[in-house]
N, C-alpha and C positions, 0 to 999 in steps of 0.2 A: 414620298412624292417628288421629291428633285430629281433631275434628271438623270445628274450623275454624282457621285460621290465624292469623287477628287478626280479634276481636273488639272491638266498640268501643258504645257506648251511652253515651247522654248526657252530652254533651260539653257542652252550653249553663249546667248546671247550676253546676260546676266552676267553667268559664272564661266567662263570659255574652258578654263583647266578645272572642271568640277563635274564631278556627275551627284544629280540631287538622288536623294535617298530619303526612302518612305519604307518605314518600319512599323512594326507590330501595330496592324491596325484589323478592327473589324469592318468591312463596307457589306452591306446587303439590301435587297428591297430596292434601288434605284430602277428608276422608270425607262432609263437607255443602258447605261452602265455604271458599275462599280467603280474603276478607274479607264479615266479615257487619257488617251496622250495623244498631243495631235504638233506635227511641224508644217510649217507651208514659206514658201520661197527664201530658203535660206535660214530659216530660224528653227536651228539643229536642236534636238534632243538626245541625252542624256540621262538614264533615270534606274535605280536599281531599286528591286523592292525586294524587301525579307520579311517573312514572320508575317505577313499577311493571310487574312481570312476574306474571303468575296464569295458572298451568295446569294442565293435568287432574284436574277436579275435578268435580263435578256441575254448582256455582254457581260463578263467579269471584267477583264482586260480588255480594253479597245484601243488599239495605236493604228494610226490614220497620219500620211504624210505625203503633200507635195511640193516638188522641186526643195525637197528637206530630206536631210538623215535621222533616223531614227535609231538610237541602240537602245533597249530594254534586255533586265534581265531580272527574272523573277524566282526567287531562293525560299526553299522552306516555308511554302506557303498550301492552303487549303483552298478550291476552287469548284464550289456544289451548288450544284439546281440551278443553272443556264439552261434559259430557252431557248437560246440558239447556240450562243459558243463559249466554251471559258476561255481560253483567249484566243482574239483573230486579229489577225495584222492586215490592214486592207492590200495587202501584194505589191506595193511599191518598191523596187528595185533599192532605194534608200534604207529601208528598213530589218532590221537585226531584232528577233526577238528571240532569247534562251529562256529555258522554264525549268530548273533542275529539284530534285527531292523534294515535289510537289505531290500533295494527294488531293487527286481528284474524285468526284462523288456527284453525280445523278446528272451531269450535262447532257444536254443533246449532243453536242459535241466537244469534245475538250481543250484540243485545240487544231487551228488550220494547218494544214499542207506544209506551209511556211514557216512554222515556228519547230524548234530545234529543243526538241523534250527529251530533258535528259534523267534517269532514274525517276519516271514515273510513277507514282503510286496509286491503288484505287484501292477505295473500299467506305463503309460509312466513317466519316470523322469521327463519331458517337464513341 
């Protein structure tokens, strides 16, 4: 029943020379999203994820940024049963999102326009 799973914002501020890192985790069943990442006026993000599991949820990945940078990159992970998208970047010119030797399974969408899927995979996780 939470909204989202793991939430994260402005990691640049914090850690300026760091990108945070979110590993082997399962998120599913959240009410908005799995993981949301969000910048707004200057408070930059930075965030890599690996070995992650996100599913049935509306958004897997959600990264949302204004007058912020955003870089995400999402490695080796599983991304099934999105009702609307596994992952979308709201199109902010700030924002970078890579999604490499990822398998995807039963999204409406898997991912937006905008994001840069590299060796994608499909089929059941099972």
């Amino acid at each position: 029943g939470a909204q989202n799973g793991i939430y994260i914002f402005d990691t640049v501020s914090l850690f300026p020379a760091q990108t945070a890192s979110v590993q082997n985790n399962i998120l599913t069943g959240h009410e908005d999203n799995n993981i949301f990442i969000q910048a707004y006026d200057d408070h930059d993000a930075r965030v890599q994820l690996s070995h992650n599991t996100l599913a049935d949820a509306p958004y897997g990945l959600y990264i949302g940024a204004i007058n912020a940078d955003v870089t995400v990159t999402f490695d080796r992970g599983i991304i099934s049963g999105h009702s609307l998208t596994g992952v979308y970047s709201a199109g902010n010119p700030g924002i970078s999102v890579t999604v490499t030797n990822t398998l995807f399974n039963a999204n409406t969408l898997d991912c937006d326009a905008s994001v840069v899927n590299v060796n994608p995979l499909t089929g059941d996780p099972r």
